[in-house]
mmJSON file of the N, C-alpha and C atoms, coordinates in Angstrom:
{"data_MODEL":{"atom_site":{
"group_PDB":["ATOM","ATOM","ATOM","ATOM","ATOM","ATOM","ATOM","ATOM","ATOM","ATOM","ATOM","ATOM","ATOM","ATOM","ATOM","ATOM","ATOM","ATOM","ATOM","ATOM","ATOM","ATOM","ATOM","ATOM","ATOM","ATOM","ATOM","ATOM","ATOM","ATOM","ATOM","ATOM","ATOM","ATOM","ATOM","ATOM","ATOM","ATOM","ATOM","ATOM","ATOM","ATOM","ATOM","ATOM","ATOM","ATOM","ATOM","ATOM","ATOM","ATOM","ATOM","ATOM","ATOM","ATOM","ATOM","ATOM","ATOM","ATOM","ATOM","ATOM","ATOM","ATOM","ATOM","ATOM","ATOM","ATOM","ATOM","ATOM","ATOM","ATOM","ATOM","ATOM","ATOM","ATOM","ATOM","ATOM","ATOM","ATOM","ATOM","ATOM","ATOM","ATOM","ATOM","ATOM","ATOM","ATOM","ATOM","ATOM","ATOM","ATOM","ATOM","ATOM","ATOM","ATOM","ATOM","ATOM","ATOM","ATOM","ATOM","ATOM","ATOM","ATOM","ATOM","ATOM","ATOM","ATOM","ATOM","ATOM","ATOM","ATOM","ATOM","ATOM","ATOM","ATOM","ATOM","ATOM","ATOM","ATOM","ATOM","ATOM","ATOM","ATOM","ATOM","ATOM","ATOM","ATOM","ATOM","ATOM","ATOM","ATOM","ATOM","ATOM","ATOM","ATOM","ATOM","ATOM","ATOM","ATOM","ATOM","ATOM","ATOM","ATOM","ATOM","ATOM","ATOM","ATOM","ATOM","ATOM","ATOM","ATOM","ATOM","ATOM","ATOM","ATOM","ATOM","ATOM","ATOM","ATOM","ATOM","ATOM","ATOM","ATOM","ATOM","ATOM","ATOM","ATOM","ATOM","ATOM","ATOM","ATOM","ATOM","ATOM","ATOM","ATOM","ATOM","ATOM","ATOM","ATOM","ATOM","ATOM","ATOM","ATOM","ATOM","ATOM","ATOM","ATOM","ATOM","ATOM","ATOM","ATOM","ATOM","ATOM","ATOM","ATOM","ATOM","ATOM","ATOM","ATOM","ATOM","ATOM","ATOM","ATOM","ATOM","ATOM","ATOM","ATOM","ATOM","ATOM","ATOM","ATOM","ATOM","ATOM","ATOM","ATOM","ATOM","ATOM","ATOM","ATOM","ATOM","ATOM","ATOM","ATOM","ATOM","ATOM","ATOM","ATOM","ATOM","ATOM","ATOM","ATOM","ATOM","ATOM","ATOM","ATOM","ATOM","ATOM","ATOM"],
"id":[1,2,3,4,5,6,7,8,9,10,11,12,13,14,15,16,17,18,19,20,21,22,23,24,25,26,27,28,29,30,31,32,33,34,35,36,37,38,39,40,41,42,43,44,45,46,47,48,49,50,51,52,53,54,55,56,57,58,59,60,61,62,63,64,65,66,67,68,69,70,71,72,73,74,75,76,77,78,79,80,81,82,83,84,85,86,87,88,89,90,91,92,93,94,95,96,97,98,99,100,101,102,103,104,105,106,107,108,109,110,111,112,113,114,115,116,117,118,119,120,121,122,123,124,125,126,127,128,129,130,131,132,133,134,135,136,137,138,139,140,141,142,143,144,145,146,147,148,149,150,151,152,153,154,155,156,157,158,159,160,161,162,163,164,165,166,167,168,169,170,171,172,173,174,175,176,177,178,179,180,181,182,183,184,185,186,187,188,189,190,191,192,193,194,195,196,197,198,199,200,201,202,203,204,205,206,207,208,209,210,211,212,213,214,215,216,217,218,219,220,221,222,223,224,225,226,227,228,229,230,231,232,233,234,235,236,237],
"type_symbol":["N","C","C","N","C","C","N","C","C","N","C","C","N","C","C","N","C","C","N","C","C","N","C","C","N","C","C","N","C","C","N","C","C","N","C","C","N","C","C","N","C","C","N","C","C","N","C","C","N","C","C","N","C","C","N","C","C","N","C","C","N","C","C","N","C","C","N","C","C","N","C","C","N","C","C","N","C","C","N","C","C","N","C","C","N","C","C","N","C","C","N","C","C","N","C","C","N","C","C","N","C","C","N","C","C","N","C","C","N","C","C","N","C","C","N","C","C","N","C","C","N","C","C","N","C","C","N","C","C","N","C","C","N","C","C","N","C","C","N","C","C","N","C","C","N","C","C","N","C","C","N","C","C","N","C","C","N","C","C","N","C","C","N","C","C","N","C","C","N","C","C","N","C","C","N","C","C","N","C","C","N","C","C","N","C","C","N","C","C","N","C","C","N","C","C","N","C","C","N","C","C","N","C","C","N","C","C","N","C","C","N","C","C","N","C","C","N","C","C","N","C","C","N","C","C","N","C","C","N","C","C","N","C","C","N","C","C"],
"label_atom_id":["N","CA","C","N","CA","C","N","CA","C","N","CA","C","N","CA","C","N","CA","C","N","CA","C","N","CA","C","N","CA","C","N","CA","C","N","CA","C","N","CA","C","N","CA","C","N","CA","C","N","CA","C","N","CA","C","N","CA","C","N","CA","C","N","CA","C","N","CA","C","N","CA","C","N","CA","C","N","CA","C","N","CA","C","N","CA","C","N","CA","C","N","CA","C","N","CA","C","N","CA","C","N","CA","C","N","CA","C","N","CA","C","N","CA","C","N","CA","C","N","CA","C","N","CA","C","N","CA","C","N","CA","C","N","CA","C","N","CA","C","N","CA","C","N","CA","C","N","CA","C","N","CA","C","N","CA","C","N","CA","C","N","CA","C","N","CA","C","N","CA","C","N","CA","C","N","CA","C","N","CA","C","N","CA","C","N","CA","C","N","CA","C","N","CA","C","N","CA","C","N","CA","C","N","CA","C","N","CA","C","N","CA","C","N","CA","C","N","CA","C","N","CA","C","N","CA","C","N","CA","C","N","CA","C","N","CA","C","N","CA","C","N","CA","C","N","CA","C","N","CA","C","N","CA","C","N","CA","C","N","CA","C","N","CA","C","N","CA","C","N","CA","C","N","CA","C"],
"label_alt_id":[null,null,null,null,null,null,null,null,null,null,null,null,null,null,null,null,null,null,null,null,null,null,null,null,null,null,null,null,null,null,null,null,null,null,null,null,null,null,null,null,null,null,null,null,null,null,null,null,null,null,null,null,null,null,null,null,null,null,null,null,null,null,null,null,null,null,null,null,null,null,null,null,null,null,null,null,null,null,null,null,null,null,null,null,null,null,null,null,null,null,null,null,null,null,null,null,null,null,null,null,null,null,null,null,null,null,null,null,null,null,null,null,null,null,null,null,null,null,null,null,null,null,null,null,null,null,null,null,null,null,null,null,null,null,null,null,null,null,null,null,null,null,null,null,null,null,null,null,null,null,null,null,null,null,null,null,null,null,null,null,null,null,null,null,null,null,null,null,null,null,null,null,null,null,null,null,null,null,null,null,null,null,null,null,null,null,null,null,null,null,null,null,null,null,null,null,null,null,null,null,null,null,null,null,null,null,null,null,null,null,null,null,null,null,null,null,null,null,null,null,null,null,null,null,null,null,null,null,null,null,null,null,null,null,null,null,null],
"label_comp_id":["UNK","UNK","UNK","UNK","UNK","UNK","UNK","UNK","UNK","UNK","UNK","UNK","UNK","UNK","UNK","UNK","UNK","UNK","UNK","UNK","UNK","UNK","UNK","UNK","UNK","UNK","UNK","UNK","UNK","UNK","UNK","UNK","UNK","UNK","UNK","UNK","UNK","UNK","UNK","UNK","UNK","UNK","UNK","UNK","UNK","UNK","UNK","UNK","UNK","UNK","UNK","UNK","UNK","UNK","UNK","UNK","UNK","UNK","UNK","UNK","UNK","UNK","UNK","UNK","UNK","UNK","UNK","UNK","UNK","UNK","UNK","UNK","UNK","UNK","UNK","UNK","UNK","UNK","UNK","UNK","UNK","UNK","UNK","UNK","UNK","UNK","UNK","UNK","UNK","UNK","UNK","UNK","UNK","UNK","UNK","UNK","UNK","UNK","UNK","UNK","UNK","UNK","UNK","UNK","UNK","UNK","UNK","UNK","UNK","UNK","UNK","UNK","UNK","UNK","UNK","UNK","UNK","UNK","UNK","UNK","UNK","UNK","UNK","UNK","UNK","UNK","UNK","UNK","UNK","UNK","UNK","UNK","UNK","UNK","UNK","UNK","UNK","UNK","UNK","UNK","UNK","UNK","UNK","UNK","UNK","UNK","UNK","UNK","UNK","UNK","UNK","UNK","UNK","UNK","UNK","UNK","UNK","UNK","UNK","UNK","UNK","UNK","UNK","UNK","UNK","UNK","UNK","UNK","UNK","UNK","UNK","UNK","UNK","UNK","UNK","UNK","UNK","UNK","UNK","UNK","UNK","UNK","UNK","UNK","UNK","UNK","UNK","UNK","UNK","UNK","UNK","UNK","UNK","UNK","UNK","UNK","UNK","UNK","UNK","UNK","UNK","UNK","UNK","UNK","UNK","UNK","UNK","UNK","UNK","UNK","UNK","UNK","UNK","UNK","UNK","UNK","UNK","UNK","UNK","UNK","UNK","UNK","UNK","UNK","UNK","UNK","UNK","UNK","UNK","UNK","UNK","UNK","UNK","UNK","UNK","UNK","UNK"],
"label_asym_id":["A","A","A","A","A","A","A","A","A","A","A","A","A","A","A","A","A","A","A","A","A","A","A","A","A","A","A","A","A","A","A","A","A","A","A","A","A","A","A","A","A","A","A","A","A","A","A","A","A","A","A","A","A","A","A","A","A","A","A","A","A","A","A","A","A","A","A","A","A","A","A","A","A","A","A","A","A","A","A","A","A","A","A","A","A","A","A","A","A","A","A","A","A","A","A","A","A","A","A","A","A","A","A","A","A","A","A","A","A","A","A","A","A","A","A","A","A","A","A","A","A","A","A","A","A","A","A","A","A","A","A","A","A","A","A","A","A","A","A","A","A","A","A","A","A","A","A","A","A","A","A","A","A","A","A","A","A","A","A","A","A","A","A","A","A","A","A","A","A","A","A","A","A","A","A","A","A","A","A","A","A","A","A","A","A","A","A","A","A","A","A","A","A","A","A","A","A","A","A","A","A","A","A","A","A","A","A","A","A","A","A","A","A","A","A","A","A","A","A","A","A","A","A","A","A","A","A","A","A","A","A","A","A","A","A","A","A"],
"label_entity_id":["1","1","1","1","1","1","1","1","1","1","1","1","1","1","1","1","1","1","1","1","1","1","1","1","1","1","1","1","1","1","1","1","1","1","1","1","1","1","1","1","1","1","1","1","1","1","1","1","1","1","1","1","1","1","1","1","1","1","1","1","1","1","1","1","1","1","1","1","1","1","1","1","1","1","1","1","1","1","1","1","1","1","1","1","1","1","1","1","1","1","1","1","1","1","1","1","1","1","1","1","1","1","1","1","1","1","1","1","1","1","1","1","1","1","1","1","1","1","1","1","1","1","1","1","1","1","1","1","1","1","1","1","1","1","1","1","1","1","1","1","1","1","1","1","1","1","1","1","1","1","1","1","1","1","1","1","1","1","1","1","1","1","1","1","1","1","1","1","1","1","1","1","1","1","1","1","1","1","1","1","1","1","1","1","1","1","1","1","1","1","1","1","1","1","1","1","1","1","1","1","1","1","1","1","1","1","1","1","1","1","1","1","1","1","1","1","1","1","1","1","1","1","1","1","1","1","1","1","1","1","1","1","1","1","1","1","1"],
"label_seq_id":[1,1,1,2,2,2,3,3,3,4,4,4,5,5,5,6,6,6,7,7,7,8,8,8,9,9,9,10,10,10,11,11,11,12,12,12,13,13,13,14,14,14,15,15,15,16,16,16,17,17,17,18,18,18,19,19,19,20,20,20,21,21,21,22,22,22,23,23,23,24,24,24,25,25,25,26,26,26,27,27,27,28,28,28,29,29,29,30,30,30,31,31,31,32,32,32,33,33,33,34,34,34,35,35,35,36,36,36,37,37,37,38,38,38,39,39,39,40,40,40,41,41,41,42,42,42,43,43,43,44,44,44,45,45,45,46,46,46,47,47,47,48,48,48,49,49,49,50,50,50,51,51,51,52,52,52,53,53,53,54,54,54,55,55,55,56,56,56,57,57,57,58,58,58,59,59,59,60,60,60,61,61,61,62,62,62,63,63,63,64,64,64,65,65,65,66,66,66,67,67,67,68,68,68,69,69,69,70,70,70,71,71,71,72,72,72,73,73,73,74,74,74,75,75,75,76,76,76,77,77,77,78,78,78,79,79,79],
"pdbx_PDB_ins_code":[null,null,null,null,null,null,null,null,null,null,null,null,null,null,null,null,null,null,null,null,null,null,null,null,null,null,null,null,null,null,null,null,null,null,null,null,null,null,null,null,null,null,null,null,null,null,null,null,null,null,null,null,null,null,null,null,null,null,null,null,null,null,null,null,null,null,null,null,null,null,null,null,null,null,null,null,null,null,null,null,null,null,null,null,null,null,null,null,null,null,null,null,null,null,null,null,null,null,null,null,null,null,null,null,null,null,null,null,null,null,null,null,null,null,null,null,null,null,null,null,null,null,null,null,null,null,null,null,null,null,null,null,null,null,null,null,null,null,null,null,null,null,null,null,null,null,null,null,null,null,null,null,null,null,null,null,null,null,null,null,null,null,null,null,null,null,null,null,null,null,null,null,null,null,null,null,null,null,null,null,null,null,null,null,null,null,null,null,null,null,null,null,null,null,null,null,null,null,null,null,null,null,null,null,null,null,null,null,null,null,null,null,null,null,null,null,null,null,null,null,null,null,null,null,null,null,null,null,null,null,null,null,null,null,null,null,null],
"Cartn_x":[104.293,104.065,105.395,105.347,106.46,106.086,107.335,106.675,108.31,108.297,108.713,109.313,110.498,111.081,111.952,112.298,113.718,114.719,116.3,117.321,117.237,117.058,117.183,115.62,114.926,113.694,114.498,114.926,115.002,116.544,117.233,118.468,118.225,116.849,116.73,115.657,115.253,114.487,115.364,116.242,117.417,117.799,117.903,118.871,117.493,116.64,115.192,115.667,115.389,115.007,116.525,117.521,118.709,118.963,118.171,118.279,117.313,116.647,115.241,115.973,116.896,117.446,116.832,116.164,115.19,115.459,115.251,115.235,114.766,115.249,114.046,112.732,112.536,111.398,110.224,111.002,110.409,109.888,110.988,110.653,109.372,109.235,108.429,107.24,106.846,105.486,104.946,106.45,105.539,104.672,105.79,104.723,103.999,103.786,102.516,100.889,101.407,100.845,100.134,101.095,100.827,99.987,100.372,99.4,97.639,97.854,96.393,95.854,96.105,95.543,94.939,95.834,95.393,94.503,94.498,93.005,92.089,91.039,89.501,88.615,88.141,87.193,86.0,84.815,83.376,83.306,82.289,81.745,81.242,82.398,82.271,80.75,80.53,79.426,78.073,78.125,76.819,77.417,78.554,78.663,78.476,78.73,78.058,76.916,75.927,74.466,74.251,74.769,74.474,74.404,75.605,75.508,74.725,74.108,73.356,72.199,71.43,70.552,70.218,71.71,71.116,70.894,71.653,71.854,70.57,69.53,68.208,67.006,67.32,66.61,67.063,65.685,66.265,66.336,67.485,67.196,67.365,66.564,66.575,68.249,68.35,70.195,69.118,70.309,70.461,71.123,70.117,70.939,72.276,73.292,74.747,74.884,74.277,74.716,73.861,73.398,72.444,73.117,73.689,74.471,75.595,76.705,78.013,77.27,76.195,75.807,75.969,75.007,75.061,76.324,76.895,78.266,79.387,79.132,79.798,79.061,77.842,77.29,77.718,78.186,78.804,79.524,80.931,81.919,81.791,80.927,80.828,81.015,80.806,80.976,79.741,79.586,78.22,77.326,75.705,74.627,74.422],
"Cartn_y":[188.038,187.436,187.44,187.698,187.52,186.672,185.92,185.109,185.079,185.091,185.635,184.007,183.354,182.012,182.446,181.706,182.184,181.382,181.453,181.202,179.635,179.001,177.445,177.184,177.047,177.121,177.148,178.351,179.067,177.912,177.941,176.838,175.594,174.68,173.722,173.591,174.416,175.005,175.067,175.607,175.657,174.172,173.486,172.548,171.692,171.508,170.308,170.823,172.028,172.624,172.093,171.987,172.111,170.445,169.545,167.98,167.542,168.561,167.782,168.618,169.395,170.108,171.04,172.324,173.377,174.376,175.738,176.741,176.998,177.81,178.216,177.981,179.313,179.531,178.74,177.704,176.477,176.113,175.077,174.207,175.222,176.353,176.462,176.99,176.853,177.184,175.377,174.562,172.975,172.643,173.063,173.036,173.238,174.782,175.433,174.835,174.556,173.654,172.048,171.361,170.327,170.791,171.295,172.319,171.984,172.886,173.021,171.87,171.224,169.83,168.557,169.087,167.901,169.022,169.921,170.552,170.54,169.973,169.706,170.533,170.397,171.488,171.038,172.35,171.578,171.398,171.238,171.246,169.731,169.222,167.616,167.721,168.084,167.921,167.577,168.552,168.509,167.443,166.799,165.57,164.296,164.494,163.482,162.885,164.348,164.296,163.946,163.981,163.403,161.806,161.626,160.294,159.485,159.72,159.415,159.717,160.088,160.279,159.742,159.215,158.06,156.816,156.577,155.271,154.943,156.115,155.461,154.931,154.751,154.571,153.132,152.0,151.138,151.356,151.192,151.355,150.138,149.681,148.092,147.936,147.192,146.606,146.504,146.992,146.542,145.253,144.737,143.132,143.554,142.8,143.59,143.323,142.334,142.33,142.959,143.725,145.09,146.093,146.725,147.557,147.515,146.021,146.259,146.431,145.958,146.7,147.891,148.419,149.609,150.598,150.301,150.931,150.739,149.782,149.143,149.673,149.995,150.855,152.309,152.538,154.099,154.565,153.341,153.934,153.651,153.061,152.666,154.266,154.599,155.434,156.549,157.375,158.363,157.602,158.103,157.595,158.936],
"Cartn_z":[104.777,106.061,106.803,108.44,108.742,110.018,110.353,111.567,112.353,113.612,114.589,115.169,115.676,115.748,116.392,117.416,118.356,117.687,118.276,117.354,117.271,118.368,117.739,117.052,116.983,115.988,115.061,114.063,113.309,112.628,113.354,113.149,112.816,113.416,113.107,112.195,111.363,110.266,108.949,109.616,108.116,107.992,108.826,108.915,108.287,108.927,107.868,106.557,105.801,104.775,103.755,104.722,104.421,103.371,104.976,104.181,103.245,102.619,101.814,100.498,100.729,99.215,99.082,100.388,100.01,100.445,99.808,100.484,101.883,102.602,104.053,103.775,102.895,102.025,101.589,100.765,100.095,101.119,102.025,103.393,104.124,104.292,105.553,104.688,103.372,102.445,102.492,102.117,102.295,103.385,104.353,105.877,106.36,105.656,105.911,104.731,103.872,103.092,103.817,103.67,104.674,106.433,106.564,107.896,107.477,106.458,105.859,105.796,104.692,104.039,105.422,106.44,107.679,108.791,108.355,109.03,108.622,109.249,108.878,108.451,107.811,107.19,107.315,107.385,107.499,109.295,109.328,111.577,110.862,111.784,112.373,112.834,113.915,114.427,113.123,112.221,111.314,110.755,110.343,109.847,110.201,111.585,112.621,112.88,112.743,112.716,111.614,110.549,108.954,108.915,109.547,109.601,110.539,111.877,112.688,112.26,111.466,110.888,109.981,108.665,107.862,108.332,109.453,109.987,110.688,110.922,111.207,110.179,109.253,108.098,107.725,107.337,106.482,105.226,104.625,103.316,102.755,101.598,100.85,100.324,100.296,99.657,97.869,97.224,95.903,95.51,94.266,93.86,93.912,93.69,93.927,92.147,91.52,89.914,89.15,89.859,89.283,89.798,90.891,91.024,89.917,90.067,89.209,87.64,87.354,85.835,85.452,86.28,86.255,86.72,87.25,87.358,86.166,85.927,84.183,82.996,83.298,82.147,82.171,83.363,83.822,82.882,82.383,82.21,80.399,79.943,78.82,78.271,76.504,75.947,76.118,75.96,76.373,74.586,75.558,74.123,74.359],
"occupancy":[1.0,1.0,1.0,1.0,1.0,1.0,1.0,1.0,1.0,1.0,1.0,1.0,1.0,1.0,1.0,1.0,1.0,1.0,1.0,1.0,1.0,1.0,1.0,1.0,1.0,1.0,1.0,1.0,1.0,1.0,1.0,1.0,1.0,1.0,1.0,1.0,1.0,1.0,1.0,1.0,1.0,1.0,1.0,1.0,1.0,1.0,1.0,1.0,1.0,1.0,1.0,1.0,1.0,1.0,1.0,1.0,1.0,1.0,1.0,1.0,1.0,1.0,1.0,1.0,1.0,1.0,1.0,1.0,1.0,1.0,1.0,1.0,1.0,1.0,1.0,1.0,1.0,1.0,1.0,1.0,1.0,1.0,1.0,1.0,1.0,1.0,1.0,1.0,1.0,1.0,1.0,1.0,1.0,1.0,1.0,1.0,1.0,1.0,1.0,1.0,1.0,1.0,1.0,1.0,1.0,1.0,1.0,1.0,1.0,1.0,1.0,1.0,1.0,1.0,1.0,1.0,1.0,1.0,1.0,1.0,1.0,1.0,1.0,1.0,1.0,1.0,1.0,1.0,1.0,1.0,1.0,1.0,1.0,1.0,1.0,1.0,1.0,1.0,1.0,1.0,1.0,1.0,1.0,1.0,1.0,1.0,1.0,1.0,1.0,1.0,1.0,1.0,1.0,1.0,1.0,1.0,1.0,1.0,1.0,1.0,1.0,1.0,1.0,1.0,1.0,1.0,1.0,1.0,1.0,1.0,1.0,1.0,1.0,1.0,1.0,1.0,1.0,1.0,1.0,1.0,1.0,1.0,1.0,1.0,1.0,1.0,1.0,1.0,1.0,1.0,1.0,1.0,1.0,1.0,1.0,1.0,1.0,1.0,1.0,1.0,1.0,1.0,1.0,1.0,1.0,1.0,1.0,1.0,1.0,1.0,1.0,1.0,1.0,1.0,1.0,1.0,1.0,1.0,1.0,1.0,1.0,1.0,1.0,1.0,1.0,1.0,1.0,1.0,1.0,1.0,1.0,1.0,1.0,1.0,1.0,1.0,1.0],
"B_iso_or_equiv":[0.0,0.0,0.0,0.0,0.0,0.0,0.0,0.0,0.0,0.0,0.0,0.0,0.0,0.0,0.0,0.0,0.0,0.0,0.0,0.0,0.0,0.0,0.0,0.0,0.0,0.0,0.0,0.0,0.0,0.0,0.0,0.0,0.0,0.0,0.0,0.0,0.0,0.0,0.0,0.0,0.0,0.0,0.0,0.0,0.0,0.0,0.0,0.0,0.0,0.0,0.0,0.0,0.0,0.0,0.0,0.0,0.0,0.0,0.0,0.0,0.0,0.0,0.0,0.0,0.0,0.0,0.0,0.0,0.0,0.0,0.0,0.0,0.0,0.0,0.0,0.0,0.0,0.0,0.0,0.0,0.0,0.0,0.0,0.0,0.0,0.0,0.0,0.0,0.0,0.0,0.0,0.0,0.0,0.0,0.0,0.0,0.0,0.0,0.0,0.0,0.0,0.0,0.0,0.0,0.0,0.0,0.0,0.0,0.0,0.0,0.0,0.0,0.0,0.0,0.0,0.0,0.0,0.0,0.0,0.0,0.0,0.0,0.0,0.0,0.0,0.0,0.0,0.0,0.0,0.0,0.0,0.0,0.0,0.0,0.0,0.0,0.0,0.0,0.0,0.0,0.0,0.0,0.0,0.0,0.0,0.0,0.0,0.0,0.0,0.0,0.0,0.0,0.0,0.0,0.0,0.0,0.0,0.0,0.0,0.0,0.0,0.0,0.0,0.0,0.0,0.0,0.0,0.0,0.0,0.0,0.0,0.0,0.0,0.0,0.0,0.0,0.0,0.0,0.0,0.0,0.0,0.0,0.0,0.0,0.0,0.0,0.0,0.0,0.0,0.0,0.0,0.0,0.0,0.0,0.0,0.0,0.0,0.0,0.0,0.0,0.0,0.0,0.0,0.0,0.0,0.0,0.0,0.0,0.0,0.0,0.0,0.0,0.0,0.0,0.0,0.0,0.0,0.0,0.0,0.0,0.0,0.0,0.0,0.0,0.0,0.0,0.0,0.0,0.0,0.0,0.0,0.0,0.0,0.0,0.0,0.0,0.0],
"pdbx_formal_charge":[null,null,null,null,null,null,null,null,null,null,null,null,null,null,null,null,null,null,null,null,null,null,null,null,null,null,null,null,null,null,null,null,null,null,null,null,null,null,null,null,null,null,null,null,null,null,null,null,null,null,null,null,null,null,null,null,null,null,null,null,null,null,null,null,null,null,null,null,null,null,null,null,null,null,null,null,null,null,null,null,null,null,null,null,null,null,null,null,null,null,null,null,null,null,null,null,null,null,null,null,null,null,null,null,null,null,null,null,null,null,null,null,null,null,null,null,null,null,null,null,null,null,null,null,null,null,null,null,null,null,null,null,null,null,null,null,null,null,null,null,null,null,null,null,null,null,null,null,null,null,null,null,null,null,null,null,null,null,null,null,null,null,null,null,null,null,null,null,null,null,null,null,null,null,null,null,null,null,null,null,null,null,null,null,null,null,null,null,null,null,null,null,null,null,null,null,null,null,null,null,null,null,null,null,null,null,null,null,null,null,null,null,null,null,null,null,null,null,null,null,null,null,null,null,null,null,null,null,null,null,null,null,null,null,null,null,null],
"auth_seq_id":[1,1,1,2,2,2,3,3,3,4,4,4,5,5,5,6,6,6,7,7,7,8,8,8,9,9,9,10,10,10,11,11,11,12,12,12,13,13,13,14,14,14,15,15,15,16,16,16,17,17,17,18,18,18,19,19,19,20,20,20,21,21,21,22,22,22,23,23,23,24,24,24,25,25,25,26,26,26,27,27,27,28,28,28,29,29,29,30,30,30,31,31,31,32,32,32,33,33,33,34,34,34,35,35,35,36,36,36,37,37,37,38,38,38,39,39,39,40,40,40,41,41,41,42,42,42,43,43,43,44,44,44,45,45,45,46,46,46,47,47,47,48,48,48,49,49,49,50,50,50,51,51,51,52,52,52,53,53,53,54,54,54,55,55,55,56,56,56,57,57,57,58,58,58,59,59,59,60,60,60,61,61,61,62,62,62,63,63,63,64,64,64,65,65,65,66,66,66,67,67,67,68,68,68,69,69,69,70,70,70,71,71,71,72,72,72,73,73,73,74,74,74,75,75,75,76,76,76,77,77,77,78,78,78,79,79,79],
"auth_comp_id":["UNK","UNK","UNK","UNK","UNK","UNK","UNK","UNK","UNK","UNK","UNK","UNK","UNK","UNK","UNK","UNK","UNK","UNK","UNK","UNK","UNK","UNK","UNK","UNK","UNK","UNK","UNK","UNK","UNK","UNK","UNK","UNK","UNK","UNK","UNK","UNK","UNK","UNK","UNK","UNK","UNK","UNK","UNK","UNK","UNK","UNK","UNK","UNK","UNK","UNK","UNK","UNK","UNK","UNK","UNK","UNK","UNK","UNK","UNK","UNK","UNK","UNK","UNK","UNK","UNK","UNK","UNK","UNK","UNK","UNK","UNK","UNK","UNK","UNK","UNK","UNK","UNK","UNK","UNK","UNK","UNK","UNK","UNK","UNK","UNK","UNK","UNK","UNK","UNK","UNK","UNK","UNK","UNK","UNK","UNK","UNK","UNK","UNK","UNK","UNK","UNK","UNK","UNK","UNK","UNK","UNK","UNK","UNK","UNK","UNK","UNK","UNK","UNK","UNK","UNK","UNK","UNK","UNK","UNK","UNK","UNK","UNK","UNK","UNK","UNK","UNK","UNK","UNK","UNK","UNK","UNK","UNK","UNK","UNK","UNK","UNK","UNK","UNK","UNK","UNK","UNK","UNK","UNK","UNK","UNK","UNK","UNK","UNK","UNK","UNK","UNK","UNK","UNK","UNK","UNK","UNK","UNK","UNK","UNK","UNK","UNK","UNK","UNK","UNK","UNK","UNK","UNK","UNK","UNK","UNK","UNK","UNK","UNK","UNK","UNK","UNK","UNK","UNK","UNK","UNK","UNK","UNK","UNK","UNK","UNK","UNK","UNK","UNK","UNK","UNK","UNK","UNK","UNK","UNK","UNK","UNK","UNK","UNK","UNK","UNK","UNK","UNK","UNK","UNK","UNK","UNK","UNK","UNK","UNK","UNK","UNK","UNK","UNK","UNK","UNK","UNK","UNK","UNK","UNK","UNK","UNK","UNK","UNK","UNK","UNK","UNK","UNK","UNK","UNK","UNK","UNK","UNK","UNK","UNK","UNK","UNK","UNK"],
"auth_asym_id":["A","A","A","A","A","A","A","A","A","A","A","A","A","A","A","A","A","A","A","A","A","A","A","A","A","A","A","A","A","A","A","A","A","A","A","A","A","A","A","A","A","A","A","A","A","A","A","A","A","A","A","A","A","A","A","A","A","A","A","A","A","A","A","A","A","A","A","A","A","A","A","A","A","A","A","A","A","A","A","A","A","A","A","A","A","A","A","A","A","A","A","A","A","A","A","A","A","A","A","A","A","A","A","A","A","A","A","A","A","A","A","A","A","A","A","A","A","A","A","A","A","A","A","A","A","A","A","A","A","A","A","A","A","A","A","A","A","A","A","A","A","A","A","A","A","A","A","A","A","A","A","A","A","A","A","A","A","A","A","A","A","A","A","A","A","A","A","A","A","A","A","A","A","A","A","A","A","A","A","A","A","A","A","A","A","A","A","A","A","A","A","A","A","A","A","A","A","A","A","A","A","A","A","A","A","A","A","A","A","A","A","A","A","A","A","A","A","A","A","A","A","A","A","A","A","A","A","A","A","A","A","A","A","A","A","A","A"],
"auth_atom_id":["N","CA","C","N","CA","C","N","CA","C","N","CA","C","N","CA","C","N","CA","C","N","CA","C","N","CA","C","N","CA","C","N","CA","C","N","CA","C","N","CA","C","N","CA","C","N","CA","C","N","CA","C","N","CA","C","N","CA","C","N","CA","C","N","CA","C","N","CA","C","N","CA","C","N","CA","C","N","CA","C","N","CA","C","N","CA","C","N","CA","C","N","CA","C","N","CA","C","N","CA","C","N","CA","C","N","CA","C","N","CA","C","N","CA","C","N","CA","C","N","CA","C","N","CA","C","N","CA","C","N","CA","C","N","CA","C","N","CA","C","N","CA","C","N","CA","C","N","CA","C","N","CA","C","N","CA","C","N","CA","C","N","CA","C","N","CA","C","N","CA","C","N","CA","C","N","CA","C","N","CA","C","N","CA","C","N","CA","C","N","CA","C","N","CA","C","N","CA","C","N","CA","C","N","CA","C","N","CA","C","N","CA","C","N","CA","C","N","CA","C","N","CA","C","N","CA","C","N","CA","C","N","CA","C","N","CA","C","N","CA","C","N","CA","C","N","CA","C","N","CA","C","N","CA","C","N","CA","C","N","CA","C","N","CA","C","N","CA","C","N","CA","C","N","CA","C"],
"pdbx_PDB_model_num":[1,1,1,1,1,1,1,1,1,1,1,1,1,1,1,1,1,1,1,1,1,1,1,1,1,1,1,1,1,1,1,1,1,1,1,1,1,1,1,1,1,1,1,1,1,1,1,1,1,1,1,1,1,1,1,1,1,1,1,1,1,1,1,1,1,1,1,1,1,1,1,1,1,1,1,1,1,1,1,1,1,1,1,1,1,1,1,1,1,1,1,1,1,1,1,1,1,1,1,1,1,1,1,1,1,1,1,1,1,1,1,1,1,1,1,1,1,1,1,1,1,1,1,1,1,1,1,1,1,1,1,1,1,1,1,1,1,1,1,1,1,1,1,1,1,1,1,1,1,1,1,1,1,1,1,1,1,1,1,1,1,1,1,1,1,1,1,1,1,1,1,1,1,1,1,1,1,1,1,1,1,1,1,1,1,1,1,1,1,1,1,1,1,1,1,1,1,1,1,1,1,1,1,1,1,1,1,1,1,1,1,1,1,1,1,1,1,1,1,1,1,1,1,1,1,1,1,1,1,1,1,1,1,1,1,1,1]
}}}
């Protein structure tokens, strides 16, 4: 990959990379990393509609000491 940065870009690139103890290299793969991870994945929209769609439904509430049972029976050992 090559990517194209005019000289101060490129200067104050070394200089981040410089104070975290990293290569160019390193520094601008974290970034591009971090880039990724905070871009969304999946169409909002159909998730939207997912949720506007459960939210028209009643659904009954569970006892809540029948839920934590059963969630405590979760972690017990396998039968």
């Amino acid at each position: 990959m090559q990517v194209l940065v005019d000289e101060g870009e490129f200067r104050r690139m070394q200089s981040a990379a410089r104070a975290r103890g990293l290569t160019l290299a390193e520094w601008v793969r974290s970034q591009l990393r971090e880039a990724l991870r905070a871009t969304p994945t999946g169409n909002a929209q159909r998730k939207l509609d997912a949720i506007r769609n459960a939210s028209q439904h009643a659904y009954p509430p569970a006892d809540i000491d029948r839920m934590l049972e059963e969630i405590e029976r979760g972690y017990g050992p396998a039968r």
